[in-house]
C-alpha positions in Angstrom: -35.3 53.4 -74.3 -32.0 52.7 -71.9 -32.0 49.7 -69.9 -32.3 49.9 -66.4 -28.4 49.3 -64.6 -28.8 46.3 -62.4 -28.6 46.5 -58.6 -26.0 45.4 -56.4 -26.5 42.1 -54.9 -27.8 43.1 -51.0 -26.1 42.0 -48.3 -22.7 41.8 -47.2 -20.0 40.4 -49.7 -19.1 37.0 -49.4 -15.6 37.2 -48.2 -17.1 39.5 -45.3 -18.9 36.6 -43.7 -16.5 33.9 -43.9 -13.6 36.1 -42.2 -16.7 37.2 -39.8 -17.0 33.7 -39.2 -13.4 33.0 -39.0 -13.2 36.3 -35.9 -16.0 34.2 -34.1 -14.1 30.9 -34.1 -10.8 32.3 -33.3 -12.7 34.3 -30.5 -14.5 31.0 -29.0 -11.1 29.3 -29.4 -9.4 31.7 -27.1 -12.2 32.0 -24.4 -11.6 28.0 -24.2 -8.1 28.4 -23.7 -8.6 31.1 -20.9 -11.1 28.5 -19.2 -8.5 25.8 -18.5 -7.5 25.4 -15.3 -3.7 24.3 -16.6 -1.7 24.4 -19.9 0.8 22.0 -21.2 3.1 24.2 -23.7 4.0 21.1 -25.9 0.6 20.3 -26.5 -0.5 23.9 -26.4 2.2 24.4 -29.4 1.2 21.4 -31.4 -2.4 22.4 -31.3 -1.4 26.1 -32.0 0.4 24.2 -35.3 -2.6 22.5 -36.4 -4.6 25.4 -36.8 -1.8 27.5 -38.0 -2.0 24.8 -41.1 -5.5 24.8 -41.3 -6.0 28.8 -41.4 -3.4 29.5 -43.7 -5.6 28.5 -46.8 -6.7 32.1 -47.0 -4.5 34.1 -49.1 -2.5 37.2 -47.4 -3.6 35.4 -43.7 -0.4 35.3 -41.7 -1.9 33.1 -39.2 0.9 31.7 -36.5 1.0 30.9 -32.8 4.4 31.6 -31.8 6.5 33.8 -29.4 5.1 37.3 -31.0 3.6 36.2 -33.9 0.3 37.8 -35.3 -2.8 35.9 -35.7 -4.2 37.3 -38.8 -3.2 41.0 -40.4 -2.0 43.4 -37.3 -4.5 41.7 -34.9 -3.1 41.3 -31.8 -0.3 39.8 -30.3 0.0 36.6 -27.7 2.5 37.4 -25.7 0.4 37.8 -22.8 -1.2 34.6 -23.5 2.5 33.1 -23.5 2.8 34.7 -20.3 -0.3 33.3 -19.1 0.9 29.9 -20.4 3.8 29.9 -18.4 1.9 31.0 -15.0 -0.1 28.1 -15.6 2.9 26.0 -15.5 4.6 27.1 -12.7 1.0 26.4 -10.8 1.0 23.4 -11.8 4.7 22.4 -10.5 3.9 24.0 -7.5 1.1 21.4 -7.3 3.1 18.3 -7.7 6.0 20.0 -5.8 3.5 20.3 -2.9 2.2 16.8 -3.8 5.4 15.3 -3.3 6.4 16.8 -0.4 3.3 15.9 1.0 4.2 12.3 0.3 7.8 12.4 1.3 6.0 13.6 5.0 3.7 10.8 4.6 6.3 8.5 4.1 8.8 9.6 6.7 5.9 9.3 9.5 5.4 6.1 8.7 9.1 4.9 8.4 9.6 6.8 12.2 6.1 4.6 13.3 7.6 1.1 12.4 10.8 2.3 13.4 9.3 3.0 16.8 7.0 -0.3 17.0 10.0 -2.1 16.3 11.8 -0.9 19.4 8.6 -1.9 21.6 9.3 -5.3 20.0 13.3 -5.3 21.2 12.5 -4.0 24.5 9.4 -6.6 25.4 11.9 -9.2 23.4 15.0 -8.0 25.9 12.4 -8.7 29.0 11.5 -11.8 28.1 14.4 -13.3 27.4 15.4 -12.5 30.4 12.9 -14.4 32.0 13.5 -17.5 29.9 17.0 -17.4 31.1 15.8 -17.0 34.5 13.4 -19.7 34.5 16.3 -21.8 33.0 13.8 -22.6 29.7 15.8 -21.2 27.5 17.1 -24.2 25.6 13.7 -25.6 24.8 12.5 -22.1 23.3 13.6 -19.9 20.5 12.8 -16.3 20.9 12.4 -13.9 17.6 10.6 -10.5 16.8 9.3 -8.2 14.4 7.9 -4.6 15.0 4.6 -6.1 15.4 5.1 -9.0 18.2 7.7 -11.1 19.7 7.3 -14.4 19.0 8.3 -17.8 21.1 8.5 -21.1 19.4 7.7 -24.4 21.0 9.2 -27.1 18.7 6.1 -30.1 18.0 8.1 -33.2 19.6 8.4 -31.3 23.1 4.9 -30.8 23.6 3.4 -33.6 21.7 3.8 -37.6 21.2 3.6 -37.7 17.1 0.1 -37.5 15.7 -1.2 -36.5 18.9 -2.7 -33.2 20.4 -2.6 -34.2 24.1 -0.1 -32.0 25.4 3.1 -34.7 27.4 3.2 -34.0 31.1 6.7 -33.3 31.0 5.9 -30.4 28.7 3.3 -28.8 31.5 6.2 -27.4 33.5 7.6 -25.6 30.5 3.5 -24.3 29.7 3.8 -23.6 33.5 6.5 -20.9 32.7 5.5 -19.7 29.7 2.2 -18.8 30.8 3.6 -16.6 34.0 5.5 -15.2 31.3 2.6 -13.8 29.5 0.6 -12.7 32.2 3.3 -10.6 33.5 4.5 -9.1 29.6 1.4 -10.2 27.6 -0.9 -6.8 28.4 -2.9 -7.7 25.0 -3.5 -9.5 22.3 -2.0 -13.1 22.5 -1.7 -15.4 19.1 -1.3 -19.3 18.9 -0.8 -21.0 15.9 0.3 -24.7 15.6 2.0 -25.7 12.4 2.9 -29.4 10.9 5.6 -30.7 8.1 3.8 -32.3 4.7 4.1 -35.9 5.8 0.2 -36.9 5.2 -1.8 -38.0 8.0 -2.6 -41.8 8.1 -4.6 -44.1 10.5 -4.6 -41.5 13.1 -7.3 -39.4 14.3 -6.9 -36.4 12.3 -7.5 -37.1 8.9 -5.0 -33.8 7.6 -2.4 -31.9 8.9 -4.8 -28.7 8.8 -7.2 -30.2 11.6 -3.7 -31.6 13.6 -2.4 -28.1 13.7 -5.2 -26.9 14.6 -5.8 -29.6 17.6 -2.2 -29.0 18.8 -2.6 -25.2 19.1 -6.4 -25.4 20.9 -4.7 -27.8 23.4 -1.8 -25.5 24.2 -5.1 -22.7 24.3 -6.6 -24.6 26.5 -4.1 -25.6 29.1 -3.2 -21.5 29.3 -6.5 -20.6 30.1 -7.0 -23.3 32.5 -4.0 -23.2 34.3 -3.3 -19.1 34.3 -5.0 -15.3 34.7 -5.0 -14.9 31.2 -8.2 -13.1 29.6 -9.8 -15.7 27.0 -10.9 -12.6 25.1 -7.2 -11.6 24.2 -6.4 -15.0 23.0 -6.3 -16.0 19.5 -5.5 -19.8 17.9 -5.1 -21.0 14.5 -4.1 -23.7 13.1 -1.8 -23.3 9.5 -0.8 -27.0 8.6 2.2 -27.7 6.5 1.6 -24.3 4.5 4.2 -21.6 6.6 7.5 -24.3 6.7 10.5 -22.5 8.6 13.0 -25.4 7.1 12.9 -27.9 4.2 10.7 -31.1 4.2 13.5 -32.7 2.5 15.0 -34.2 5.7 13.9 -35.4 9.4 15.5 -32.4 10.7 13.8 -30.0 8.8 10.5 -31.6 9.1 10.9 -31.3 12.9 11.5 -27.3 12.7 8.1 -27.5 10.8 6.4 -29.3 13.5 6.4 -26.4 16.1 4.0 -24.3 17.7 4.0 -20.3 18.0 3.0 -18.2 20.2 3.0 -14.1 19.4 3.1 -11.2 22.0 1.7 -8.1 20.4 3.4 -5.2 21.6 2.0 -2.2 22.7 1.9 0.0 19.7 1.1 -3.1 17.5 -2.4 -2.0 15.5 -3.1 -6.0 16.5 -2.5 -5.1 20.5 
């Protein structure tokens, strides 16, 4: 009797379903890169090498990612995904060139905004000097300003005995001035600070030279709002010890620049006004 011929295995062949398989990844792998919202070509490339090394393990597969190239036999070529690449560049510089520009705009308001504080400062600066000169006080204060404020400085030893806080008598005419001063050019906020040199208190009433400052710029507080129109409200004091020196401790002369008191006129278009 003949034997019976053996079937074919059923099924698809083995090779069928691993290139199957390989379609589906290649397939999911390009759906990915469609997704993105924005390509680098380096990295695109060094990816696009990575798998070109990995694929090429099957025989006859001409598997490459270049300008052209075919990915597998006669499948398609990507030169529309390089085209799509390099839209998604130009996007993307478009972005940071809008970016930029946005910060160069930015930028340039704000350099125009300090530019414009800062003449507020000269002009208020320009008035009051002009009334220190007229009230012939200019010798005993220094005038300076930033874009923020315009700021007089009282030195410590014509206001003040040493140690003390109680302001001398013959500094009240000088306060006198000052404080028509600020009501007529001081329309907001006004700031006092008293500062000290780094000698250390002893025997005195204040035990540091945080609480003297302090004191000395309360007292000079104190004597405006008693003796002018000026809103309390607007009025700020602080005291800053030996901790903002204009001049070296190193000699007496320095340590009496330390010993001063400030006060600050905020301009108008000062955010502290």
């Amino acid at each position: 009797m003949a034997k019976k011929p053996e079937e074919p295995p059923k099924g698809a062949p083995a090779w069928q379903s691993t290139f199957a398989d390989l379609m589906n990844l290649l397939l999911c792998f390009f759906v990915l890169l469609f997704s993105m919202s924005s390509i680098e070509k380096e990295k695109f490339e060094a990816v696009a090498a990575s798998f070109s090394q990995a694929f090429n393990i099957f025989d006859g597969g001409e598997v490459s990612f270049g300008e052209g190239a075919l990915v597998g036999d006669g499948v398609s070529q990507l030169n529309e995904l390089n085209i799509y690449v390099n839209s998604m560049g130009m996007v993307d510089e478009a972005q940071k060139d809008k970016s930029k520009d946005a910060d160069g705009e930015s930028e340039d308001t704000q350099k125009e905004a300090l530019e414009e504080q800062l003449e507020a400062s000269e002009k208020l600066a320009e008035q009051i000097a002009a009334a220190l000169e007229a009230n012939g006080i200019t010798d005993q204060i220094e005038l300076n300003f930033t874009s923020q404020y315009v700021q007089l400085t009282l030195q410590g030893a014509i206001l003040f005995d040493s140690g003390e806080v109680v302001i001398k008598d013959e500094a009240k005419p000088i306060l006198d001035k000052v404080g028509a001063i600020l009501e007529r050019y001081a329309g907001g906020t006004i700031e006092i600070e008293g500062h000290t040199d780094n000698v250390p208190m002893h025997g005195a009433k204040y035990s540091n030279n945080d609480e003297l400052s302090s004191g000395r710029a309360l007292s000079v507080f104190n004597y405006l709002i008693e003796n002018t129109t000026l809103e309390p409200s607007r009025i700020m004091h602080t005291g800053r010890g030996e901790y903002m020196p204009v001049a070296t401790n190193e000699t007496p002369e320095g340590r009496s620049k330390n010993r001063r008191v400030e006060i600050r006129i905020y301009n108008p278009l000062s955010p502290m006004y």
